[in-house]
C-alpha positions in Angstrom: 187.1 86.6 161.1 188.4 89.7 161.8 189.2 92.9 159.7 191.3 96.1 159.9 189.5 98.8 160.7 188.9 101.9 158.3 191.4 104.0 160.1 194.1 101.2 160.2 193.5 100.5 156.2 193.7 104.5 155.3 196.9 104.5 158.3 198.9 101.8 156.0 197.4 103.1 152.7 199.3 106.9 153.2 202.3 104.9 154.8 202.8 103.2 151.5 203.1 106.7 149.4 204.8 108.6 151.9 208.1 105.8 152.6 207.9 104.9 149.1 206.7 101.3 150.1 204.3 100.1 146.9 204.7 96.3 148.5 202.6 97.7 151.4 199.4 98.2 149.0 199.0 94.4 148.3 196.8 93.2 151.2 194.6 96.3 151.2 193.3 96.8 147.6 189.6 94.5 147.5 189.3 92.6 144.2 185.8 95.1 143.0 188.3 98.1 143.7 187.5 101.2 141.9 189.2 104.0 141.7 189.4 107.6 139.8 192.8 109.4 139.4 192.9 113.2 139.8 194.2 113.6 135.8 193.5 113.7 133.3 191.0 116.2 133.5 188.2 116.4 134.0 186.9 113.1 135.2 189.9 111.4 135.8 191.5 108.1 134.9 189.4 105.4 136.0 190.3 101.8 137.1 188.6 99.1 137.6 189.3 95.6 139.5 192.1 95.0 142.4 195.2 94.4 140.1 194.6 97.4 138.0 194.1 99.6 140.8 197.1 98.0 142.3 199.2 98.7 139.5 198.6 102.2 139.5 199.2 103.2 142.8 202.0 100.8 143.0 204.1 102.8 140.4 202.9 106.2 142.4 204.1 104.8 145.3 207.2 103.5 144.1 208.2 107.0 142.1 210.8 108.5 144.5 211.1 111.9 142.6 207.5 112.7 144.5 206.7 113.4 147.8 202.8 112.3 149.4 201.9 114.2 152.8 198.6 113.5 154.2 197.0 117.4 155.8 194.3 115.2 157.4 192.4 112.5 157.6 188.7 111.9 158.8 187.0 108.5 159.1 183.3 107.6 159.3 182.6 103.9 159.4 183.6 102.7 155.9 184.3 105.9 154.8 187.7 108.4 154.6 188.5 111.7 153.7 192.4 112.1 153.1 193.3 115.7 152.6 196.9 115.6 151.0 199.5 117.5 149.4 201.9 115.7 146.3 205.3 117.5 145.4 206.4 116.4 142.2 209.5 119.4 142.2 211.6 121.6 144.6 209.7 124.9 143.5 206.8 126.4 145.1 204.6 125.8 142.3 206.0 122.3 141.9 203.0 120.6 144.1 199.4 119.9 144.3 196.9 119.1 146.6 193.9 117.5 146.7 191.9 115.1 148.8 190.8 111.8 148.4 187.5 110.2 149.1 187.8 106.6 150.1 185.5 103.4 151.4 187.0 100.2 153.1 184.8 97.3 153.4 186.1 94.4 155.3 189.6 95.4 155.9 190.2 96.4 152.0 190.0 99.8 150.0 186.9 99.0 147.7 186.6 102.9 146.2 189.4 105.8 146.2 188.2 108.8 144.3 190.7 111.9 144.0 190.1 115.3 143.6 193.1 118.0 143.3 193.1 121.8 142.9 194.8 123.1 139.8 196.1 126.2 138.3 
């Protein structure tokens, strides 16, 4: 059997967030998924198990008011680093960014955990 790759997974992950295209998340979230939003501070809202992870970055995908622009991304064998920016406004102070540290493991995001600078 064969998998997508970690770059191909993170490639369709960002795609989904930045063309507003939540239905794009459902084949690459793994059932053990866990993942830790950047708010609320400190730590971060944390999910556990595909649908809830699923259902949160569904709705964040889906929210057309924002705007998600990957900076860069690295790979290393299961793992990513996505540096990103999030615009949630038209002003200069109306945006964020932060990076996110992610593992695939065959052909699914298994752990996303995001960090952001704030003011």
């Amino acid at each position: 059997m064969s998998f997508r790759t970690t770059a191909e997974v993170v490639e369709l992950f960002n795609h989904a967030f930045v063309e507003h295209a939540p239905e794009t998340l459902t084949d690459l979230i793994g059932e053990d998924c866990v993942m830790e939003a950047i708010q609320p501070a400190p730590d971060g809202a944390r999910r556990e198990g595909r649908a809830a992870c699923l259902e949160f970055w569904q709705a964040l995908a889906a929210d057309r008011t924002t705007q998600f622009r990957p900076e860069e991304v690295a790979v290393a064998g299961e793992r990513a680093t996505i540096r990103w920016r999030y615009r949630f406004g038209d002003g200069p102070a109306d945006s964020v960014r932060g990076v996110n540290l992610m593992r695939v493991r065959d052909g699914v995001v298994v752990e996303a955990f995001g960090y952001s600078k704030t003011a």
